[in-house]
C-alpha positions in Angstrom: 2.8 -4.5 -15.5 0.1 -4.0 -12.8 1.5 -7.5 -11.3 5.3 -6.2 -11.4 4.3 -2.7 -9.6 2.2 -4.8 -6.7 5.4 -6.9 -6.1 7.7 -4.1 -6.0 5.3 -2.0 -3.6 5.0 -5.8 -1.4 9.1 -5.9 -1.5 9.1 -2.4 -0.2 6.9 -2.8 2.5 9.0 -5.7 3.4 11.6 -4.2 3.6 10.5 -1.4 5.8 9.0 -3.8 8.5 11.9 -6.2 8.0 13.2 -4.7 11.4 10.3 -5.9 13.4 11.7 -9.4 13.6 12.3 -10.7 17.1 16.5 -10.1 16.4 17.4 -7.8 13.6 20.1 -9.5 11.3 22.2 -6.6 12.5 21.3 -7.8 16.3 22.2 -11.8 15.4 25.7 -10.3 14.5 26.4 -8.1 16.9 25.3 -11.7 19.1 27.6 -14.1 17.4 30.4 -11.3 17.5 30.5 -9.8 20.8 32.8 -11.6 23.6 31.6 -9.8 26.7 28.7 -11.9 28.1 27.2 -8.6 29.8 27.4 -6.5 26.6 25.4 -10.0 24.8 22.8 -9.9 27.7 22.2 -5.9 26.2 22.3 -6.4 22.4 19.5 -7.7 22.2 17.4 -5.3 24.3 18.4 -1.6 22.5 16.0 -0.5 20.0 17.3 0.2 16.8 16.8 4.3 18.1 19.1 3.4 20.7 21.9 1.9 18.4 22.0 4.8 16.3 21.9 7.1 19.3 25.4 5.1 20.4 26.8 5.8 16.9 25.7 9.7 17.2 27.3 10.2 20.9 31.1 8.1 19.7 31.1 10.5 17.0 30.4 13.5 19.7 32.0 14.1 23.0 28.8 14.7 24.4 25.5 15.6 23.0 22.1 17.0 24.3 18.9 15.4 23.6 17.6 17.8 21.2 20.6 17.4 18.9 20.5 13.7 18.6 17.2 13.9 17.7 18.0 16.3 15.0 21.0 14.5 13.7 19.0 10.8 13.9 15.9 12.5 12.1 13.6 11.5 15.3 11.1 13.2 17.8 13.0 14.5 21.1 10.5 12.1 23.1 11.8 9.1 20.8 15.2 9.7 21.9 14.6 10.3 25.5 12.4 7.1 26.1 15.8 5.2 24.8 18.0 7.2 26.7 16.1 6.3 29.8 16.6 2.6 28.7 20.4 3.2 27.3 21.1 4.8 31.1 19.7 1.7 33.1 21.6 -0.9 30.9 24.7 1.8 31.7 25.2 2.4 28.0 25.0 6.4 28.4 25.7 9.1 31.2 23.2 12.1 31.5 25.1 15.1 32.9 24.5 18.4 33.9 27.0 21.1 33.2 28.0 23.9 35.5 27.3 26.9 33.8 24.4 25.7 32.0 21.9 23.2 34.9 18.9 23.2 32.0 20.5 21.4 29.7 21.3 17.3 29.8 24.3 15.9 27.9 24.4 12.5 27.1 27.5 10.5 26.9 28.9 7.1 26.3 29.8 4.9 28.9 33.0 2.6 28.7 30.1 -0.3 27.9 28.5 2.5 25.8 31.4 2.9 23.3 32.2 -1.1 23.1 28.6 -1.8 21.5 29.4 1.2 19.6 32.2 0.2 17.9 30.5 -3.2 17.2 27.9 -1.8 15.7 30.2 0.2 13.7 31.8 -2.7 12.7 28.8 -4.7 11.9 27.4 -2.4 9.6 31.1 -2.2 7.7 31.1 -5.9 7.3 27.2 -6.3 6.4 27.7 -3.6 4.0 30.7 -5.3 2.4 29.2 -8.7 2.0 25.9 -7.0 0.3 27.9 -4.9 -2.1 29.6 -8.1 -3.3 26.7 -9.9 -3.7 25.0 -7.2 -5.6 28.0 -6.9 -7.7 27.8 -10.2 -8.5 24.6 -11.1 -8.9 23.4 -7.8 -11.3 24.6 -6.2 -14.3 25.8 -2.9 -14.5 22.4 -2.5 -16.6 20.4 -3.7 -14.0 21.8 -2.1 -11.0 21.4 1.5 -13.6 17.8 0.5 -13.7 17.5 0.1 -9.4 19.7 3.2 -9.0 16.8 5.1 -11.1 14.0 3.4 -9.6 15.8 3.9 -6.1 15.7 7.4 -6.6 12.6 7.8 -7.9 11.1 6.3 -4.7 13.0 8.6 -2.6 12.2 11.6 -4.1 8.2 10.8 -4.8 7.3 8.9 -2.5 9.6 8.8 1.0 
């Protein structure tokens, strides 16, 4: 049993670092995918903060800092050190409004929305081809016994 819990806890700390890699599996499709050859000079340099922060702002008109943040789950500073990055690849626009000048908006660019919706669609067809492999490779027992243990690492331990 001792053996079994060790590999689990190896698995999950696999799992968490798996994005570490040089190119995320999510960044290698987004690559073979993409047909502007500016846009693939940029995949590969967003952080997986600023890919998010694309999918927050083409869900929003326009968003400050502070509400990314609380939408993504990260600290304010995470998402303004990729902002800064996401506005020198011209992925994002920082404005100002009239009546309120404290405030910065962010927006999406024309570039900004394209990865956008590539990453949208990456993460439809990566979840598709995962579901059908889980639904073919476990029973419904099985996938029972990793929905329980699933949640049971949610709510104890993350």
């Amino acid at each position: 049993m001792n053996n079994k819990i060790n590999q689990i806890t190896i698995l999950i700390s696999q799992i968490q670092n798996a994005h570490n890699s040089e190119l995320t599996v999510a960044q290698e499709w987004m690559l073979e995918h993409v047909k502007d050859s500016e846009l693939k000079q940029k995949v590969p340099k967003l952080s997986v903060v600023a890919y998010h922060i694309l999918d927050t702002l083409s869900q929003h008109n326009e968003l400050t800092g502070i509400k990314i943040a609380q939408e993504l789950g990260v600290t304010r500073g995470g998402i303004t050190r990729a902002a800064r990055k996401m506005q020198d690849e011209k992925l994002i626009v920082a404005v100002r409004h009239e009546d309120n000048k404290k405030n910065i908006y962010y927006q999406l660019t024309p570039e900004g929305q394209k990865i956008a919706r590539l990453h949208a669609e990456m993460h439809q067809e990566l979840y598709r081809q995962l579901q059908e492999k889980i639904s073919t490779d476990f029973t419904s027992d099985e996938l029972d016994s990793i929905i329980r243990f699933l949640s049971y690492i949610k709510d104890h331990v993350m």
